[in-house]
N, C-alpha and C positions, 0 to 999 in steps of 0.2 A: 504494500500500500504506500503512496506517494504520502510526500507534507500537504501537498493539497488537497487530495481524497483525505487524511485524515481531519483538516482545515473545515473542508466542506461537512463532516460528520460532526467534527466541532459544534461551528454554526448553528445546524440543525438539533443539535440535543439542548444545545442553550436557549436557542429560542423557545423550544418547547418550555423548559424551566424558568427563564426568565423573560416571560411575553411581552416583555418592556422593549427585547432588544429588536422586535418584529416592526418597532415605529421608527428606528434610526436605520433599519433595512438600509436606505437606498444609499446608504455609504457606507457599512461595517462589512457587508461581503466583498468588497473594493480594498478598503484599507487590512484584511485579514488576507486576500490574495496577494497584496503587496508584499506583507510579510511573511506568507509561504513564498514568494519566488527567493527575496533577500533569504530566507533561513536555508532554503537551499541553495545557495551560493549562485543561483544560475543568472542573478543578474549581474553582479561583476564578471563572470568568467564566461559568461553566453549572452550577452544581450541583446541579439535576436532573440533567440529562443524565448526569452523573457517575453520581450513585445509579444510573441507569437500566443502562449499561454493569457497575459490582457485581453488579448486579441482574440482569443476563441472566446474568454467570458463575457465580452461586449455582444461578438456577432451572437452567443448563442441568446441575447437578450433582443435580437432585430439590429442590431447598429452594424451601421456598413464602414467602417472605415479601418485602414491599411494596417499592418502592422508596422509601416515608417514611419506614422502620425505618432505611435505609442511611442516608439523608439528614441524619436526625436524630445515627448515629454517627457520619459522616464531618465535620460539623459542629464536632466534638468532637477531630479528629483534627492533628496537626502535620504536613502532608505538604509534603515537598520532594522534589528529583528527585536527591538523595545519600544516601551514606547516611550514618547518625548512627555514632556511635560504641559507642552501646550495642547495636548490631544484633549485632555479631562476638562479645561477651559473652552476649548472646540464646542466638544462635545454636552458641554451644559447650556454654551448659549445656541445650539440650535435645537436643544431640549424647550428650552426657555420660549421658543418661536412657535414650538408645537404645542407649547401648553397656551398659549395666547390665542395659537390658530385651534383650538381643542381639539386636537390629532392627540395628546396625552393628555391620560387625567392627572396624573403627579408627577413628580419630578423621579426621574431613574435613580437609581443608585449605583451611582459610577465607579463607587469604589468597590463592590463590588462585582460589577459589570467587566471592570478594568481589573481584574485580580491576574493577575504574572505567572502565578502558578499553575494556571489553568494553560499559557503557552509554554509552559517549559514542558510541562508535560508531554504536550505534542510535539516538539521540539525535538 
C-alpha cells in the first residue's frame, strides 16, 4: 500500500469520526496529498511525477489542466511533511467564514483535528 492509499484511508476514517473535517473538504484532501507526495520524497527527487499524481486528483475531480501548470506551481511551493504554524490560523479563519456563512454550527477543534500523531503514524 502507497503513502497515498494509506492518506486516502486516513481521510476517510476521520471524517467518519470527526464530521467537522467533511466542511473544510474542499482543501484538506489537497493539503494531505501535498504531504503524501513531500513524505515520499517524490517531489524533490521526481517532480514530474509529483505534478502527475496532483494531476490525476484534479482530473479525476473534472478539471482539465496539464500537468506543467502543476509543475510550474508546485515549483513555487515550500512543502514539508509538518505542519507550519500558520496552517491552524489558516484554518480557523476560514472556519470563522463558515460559521458566519452557517456551513458550520461550531467552531472545529483544530487541535485536535491537527494532532501529529495521527501523521507519523502513517508516515
Amino acid at each position: 500500500m502507497t503513502a497515498v492509499e494509506r492518506l486516502a484511508g486516513l481521510w476517510v476514517r476521520s471524517v467518519e469520526r470527526w464530521p467537522v473535517l467533511a466542511t473544510l473538504g474542499p482543501f484538506l484532501p489537497l493539503l494531505l496529498l501535498w504531504w503524501a507526495v513531500a513524505a515520499a520524497e517524490i517531489f524533490r527527487k521526481e517532480p514530474k511525477r509529483a505534478a502527475n499524481i496532483v494531476g490525476n486528483f484534479f482530473r479525476g475531480r473534472g478539471q482539465k489542466v496539464s500537468d506543467e501548470v502543476y509543475l510550474r506551481a508546485m515549483r513555487r511551493m515550500d512543502v514539508t511533511t509538518s505542519y507550519r504554524p500558520e496552517l491552524k490560523k489558516y484554518l480557523a479563519e476560514i472556519a470563522q467564514v463558515l460559521l458566519k456563512q452557517n456551513r458550520l454550527t461550531k467552531m472545529p477543534d483544530l487541535d485536535r483535528a491537527l494532532d501529529e500523531r495521527i501523521l507519523k503514524k502513517v508516515a
